[in-house]
C-alpha positions as CSV (number, residue, x, y, z in Angstrom):
1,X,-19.7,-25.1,-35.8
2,X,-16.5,-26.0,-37.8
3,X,-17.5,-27.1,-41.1
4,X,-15.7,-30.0,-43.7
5,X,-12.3,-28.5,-44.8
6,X,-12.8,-30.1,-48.1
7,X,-15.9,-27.9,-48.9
8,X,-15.3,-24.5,-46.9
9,X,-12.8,-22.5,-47.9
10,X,-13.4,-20.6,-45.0
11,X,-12.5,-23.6,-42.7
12,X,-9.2,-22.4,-41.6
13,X,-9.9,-18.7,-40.3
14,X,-13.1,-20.0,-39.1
15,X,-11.2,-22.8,-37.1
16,X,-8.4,-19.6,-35.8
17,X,-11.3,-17.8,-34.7
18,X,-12.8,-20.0,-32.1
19,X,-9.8,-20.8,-30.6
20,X,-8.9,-17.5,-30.4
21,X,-12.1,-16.7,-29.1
22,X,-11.9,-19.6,-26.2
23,X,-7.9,-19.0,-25.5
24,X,-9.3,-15.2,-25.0
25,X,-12.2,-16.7,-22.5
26,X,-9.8,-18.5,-20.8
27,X,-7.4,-15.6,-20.6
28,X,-9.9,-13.7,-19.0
29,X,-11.3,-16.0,-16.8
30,X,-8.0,-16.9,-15.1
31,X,-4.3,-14.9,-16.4
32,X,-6.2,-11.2,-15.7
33,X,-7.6,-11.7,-12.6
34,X,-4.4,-13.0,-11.6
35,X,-2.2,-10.7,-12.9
36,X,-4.5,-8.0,-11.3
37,X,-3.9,-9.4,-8.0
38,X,-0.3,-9.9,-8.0
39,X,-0.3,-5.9,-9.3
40,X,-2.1,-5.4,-6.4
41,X,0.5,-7.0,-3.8
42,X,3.5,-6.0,-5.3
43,X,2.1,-2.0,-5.4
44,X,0.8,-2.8,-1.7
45,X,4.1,-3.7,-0.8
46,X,5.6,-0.8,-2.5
47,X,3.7,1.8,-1.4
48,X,3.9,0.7,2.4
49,X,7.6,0.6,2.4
50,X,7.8,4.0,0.8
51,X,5.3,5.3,4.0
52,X,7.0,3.1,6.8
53,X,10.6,5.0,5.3
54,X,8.8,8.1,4.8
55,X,7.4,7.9,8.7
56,X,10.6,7.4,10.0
57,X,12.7,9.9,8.0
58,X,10.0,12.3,9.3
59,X,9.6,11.0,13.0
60,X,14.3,11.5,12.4
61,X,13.6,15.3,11.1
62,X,10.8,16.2,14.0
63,X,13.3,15.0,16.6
64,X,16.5,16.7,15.0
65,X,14.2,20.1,14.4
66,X,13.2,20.0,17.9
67,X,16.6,19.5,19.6
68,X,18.3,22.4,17.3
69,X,15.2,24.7,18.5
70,X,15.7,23.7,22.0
71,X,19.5,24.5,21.6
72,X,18.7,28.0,21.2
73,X,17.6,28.2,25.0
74,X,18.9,24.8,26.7
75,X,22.3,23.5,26.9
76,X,22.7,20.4,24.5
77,X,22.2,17.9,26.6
78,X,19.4,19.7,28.0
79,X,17.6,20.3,25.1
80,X,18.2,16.4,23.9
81,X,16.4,14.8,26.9
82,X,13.5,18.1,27.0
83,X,13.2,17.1,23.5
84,X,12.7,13.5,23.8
85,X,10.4,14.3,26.7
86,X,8.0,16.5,24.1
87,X,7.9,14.0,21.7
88,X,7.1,11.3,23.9
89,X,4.4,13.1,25.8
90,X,2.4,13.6,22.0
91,X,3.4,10.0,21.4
92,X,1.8,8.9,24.4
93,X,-1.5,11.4,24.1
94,X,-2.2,10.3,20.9
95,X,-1.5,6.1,22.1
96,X,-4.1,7.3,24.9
97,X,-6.5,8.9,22.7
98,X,-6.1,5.6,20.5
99,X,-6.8,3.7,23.2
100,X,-10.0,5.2,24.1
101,X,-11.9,4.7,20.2
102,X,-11.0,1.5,20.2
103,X,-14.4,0.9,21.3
104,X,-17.5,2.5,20.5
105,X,-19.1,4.1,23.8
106,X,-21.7,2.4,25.1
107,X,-24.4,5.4,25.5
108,X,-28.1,4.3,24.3
């Protein structure tokens, strides 16, 4: 406990020390966890915007690629609507295959 400031010469870094030591209990009883969870949304956010962009850049560069390889054989218009065809039917077999996990079979 504090002691008399007349007697103690020791009273004032004794007195510094337990309020440092209770403004450090505080601290991490409330600012960390906080601070942890705001670093937590704020990456979150970041990294899902990066992915959503990176997705659609590469969902732009698999339908470009695909119409310049279909070029090679098909007219232009041709190979734009084969194309879009292709990646539809994948898009639509994977929905499907989605689609069927989304619940566990019922086999006993």
């Amino acid at each position: 406990m504090i002691s008399n400031p007349f007697t103690d010469p020791k009273w004032a870094k004794k007195t510094v020390a337990i309020i440092d030591r209770w403004v450090d209990f505080v601290s991490d009883k409330t600012t960390r966890p906080i601070a942890n969870l705001v670093r937590l949304v704020v990456f979150g956010l970041i990294a899902l915007v990066a992915a959503i962009t990176i997705i659609v850049l590469a969902l732009v560069g698999i339908s470009r690629g695909l119409n310049e390889l279909l070029d090679i054989w098909l007219t232009r218009d041709d190979a734009v609507w084969v194309s879009y065809f292709i990646l539809s039917s994948i898009f639509v077999a994977i929905g499907a295959w989605l689609m069927r996990k989304r619940y566990p079979s019922k086999q006993d």
